[in-house]
C-alpha positions in Angstrom: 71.9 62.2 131.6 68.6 62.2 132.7 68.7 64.4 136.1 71.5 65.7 138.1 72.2 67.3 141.2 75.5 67.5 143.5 73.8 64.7 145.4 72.6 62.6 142.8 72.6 61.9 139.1 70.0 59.6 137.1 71.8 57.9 133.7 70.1 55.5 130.9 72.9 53.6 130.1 73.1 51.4 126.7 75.4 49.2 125.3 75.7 47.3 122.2 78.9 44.8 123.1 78.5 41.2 122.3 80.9 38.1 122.5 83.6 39.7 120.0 84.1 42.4 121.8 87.0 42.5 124.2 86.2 43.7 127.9 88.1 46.6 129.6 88.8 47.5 133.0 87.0 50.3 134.8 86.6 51.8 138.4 83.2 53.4 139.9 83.2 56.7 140.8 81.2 56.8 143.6 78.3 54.5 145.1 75.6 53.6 142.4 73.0 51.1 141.8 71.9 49.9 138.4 68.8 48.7 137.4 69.3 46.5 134.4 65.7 46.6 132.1 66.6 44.7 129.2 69.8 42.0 128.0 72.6 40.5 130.0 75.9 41.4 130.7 78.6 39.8 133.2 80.0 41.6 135.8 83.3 41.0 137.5 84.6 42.9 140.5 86.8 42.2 143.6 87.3 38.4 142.6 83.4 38.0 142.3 81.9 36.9 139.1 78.3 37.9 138.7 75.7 37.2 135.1 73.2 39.8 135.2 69.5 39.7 133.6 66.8 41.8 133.0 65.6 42.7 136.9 69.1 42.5 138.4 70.9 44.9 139.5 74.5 45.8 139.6 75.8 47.7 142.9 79.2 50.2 142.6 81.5 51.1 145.2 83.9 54.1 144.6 87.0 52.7 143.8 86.2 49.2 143.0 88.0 47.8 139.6 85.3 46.1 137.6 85.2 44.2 134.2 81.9 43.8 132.3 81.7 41.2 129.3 79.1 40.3 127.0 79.9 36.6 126.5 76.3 35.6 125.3 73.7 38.2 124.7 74.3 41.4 122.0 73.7 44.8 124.0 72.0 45.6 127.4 70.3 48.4 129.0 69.9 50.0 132.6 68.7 52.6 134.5 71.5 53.4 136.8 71.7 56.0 139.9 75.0 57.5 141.6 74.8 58.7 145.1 77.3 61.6 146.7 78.7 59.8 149.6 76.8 61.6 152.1 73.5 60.6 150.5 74.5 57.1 150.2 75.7 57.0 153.8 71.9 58.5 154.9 70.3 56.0 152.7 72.6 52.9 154.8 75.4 53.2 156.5 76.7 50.2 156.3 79.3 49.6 153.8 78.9 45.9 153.2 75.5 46.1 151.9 76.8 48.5 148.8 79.3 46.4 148.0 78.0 42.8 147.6 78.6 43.6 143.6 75.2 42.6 141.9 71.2 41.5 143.5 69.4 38.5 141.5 66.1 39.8 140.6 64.2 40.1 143.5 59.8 41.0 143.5 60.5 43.8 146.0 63.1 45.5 144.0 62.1 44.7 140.6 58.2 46.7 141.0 60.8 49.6 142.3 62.9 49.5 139.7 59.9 49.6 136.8 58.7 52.5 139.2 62.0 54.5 139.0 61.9 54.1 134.9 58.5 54.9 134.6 59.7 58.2 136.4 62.8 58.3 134.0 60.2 58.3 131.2 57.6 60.7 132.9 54.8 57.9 132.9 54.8 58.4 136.8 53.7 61.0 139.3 56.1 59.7 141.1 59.8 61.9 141.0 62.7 60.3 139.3 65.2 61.3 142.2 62.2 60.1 145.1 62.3 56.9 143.0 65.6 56.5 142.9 65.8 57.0 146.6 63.1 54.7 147.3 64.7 52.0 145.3 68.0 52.5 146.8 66.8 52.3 150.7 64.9 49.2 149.7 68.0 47.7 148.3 70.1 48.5 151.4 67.1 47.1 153.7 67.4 43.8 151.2 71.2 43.4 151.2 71.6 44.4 155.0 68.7 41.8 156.3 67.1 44.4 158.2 63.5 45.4 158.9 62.6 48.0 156.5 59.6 49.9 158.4 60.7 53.1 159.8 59.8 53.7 163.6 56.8 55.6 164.3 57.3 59.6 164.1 57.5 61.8 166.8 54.9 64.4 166.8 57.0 67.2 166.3 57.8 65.3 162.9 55.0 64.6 161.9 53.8 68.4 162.5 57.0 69.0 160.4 55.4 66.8 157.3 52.1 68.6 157.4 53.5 72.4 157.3 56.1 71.8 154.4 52.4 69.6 152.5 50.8 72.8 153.6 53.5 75.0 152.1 53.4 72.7 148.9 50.2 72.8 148.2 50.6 76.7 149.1 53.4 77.4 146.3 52.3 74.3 143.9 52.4 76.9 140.9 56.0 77.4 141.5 58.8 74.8 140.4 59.4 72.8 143.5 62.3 69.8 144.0 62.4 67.6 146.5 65.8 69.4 148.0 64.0 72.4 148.3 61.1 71.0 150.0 63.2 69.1 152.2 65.0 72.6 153.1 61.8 73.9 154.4 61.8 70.7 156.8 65.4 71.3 157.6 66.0 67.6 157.1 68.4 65.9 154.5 66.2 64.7 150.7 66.5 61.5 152.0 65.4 61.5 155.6 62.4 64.1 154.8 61.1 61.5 152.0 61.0 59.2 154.0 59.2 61.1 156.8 56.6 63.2 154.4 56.0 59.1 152.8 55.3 58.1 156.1 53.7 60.7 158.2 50.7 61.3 154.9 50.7 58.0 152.5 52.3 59.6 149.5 55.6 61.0 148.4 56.2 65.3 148.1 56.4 64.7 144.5 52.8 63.1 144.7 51.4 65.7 146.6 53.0 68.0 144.7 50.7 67.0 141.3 47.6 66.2 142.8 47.5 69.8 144.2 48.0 71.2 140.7 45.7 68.5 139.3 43.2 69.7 141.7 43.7 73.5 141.1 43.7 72.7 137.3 40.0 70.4 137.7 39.1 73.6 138.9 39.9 76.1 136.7 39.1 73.9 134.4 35.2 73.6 136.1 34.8 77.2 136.7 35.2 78.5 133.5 36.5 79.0 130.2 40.7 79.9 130.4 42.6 78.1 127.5 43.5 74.8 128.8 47.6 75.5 127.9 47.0 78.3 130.3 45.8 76.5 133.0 48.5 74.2 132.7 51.4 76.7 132.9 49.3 78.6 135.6 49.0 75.4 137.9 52.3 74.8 137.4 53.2 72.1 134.8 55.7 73.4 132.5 54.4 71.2 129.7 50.9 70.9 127.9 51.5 67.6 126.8 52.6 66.1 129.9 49.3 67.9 131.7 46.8 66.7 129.4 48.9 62.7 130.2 48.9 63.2 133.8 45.1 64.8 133.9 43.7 61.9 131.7 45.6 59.1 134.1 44.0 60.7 137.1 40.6 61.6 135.8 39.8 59.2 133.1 39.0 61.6 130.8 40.8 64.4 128.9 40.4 68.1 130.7 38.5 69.3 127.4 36.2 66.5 128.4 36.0 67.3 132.0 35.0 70.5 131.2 32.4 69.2 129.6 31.5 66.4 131.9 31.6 69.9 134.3 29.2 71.6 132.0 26.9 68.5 132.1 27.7 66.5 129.2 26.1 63.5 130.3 27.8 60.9 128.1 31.0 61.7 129.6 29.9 61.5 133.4 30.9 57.7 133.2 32.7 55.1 135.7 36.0 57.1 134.9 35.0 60.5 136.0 32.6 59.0 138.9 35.6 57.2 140.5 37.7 60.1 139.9 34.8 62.3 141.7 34.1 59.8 144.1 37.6 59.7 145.9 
């Protein structure tokens, strides 16, 4: 298990069946979407017989029997998602398009689905859950033929956006999800991603690190605090995965913007400038 909440639930699923091993009947449990990132697996469910490949994915309804088998490929991997029904309804209400069984690999879905593991992994500032969410509504815009773009929002929404950014960026220090920013909106996860994404260019996890990324550049500028303590202070709860996200934002390490800050010369380089210059 990789995140959980009574709404949703992120799972790295790996198997290691091949041809000699017998399939077995199972039912989903709820609605889910599984992006597969490595092998091949066949998937049969309500007389549909489906082969799945590295950038598929494989769609569950609750309820639905399914069979997977393994008839030519050794062992598979995916990064799979299970909605509450309530979220899945928000996401698209329209039951045909979460049970079409399986999606071929598709551009628009596969760049989603890397997103959504690079979250899995932390290699993202991107939110697991916000990239599972994103990669679901995309998948329901796909299999339901529909125009994707979200109408324009009304002003009162987009006045909603900026006071729950303001309040982010207000109470960055603190540990913030995107269920709890979404209660300060008063709107469901999914409907005040999809606003905040809209109304200011980035998700609330986003926002959410580049305010401590720019409270921690600095701290970091201004003087001489330990640099574990600025990371704890700003509010990442690991040094390792603050020194990661720093260095893919600025170019450089925060020991060496500090001294890129200091006037260090030979570290003020494109990196840094680029970083400076945004």
């Amino acid at each position: 298990m990789i995140f959980a909440t009574e709404a949703m639930s992120v799972r790295d699923y790996r198997c290691e069946l091949g041809p000699h091993d017998a399939p077995f009947p199972e039912v989903h449990g709820g609605f889910s979407i599984s992006y597969v990132r490595r092998g091949s697996f066949g998937y049969h469910c309500r007389g549909r017989a489906h082969e799945l490949i590295a950038g598929s994915m494989l769609v569950g309804y609750p309820g639905d029997e399914f069979l997977c088998t393994h008839d030519h490929v050794c062992g598979d991997e995916c990064l799979s998602f299970h909605f509450a029904a309530e979220l899945a309804a928000t996401i698209g209400d329209k039951p045909q398009a979460w049970r079409v069984g399986a999606v071929a690999p598709l551009p628009e879905l596969m760049v989603l689905g890397e997103l959504a593991q690079a979250a899995a992994n932390g290699a993202s500032d991107v939110g697991v859950a916000e990239a599972g969410m994103l990669l679901a509504s995309r998948f329901v815009d796909v299999s339901s033929d529909r125009d994707s773009r979200p109408p324009s929002p009304a002003a009162r929404d987009r006045r909603r956006a900026v006071e729950v950014a303001m309040w982010i960026d207000e109470m960055s220090h603190e540990a913030i999800d995107l269920d709890g920013a979404a209660s300060q909106a008063q709107l469901s996860p999914f409907h005040f991603l999809r606003l905040f994404s809209t109304v200011l260019g980035v998700t609330p996890h986003q926002y959410l690190v580049r305010c401590r990324l720019r409270r921690a550049a600095r701290l970091l500028a201004e003087g001489e605090r330990a640099i574990t303590d600025i990371a704890f202070d700003v509010g990442f709860g690991d040094l390792s995965n603050f020194v990661r996200t720093f260095h893919r934002a600025a170019g450089v390490s925060p020991r060496g913007f500090r001294r890129a800050a200091k006037g260090d010369r030979k570290i003020l380089q494109d990196p840094l400038a680029c970083f400076v210059a945004r």
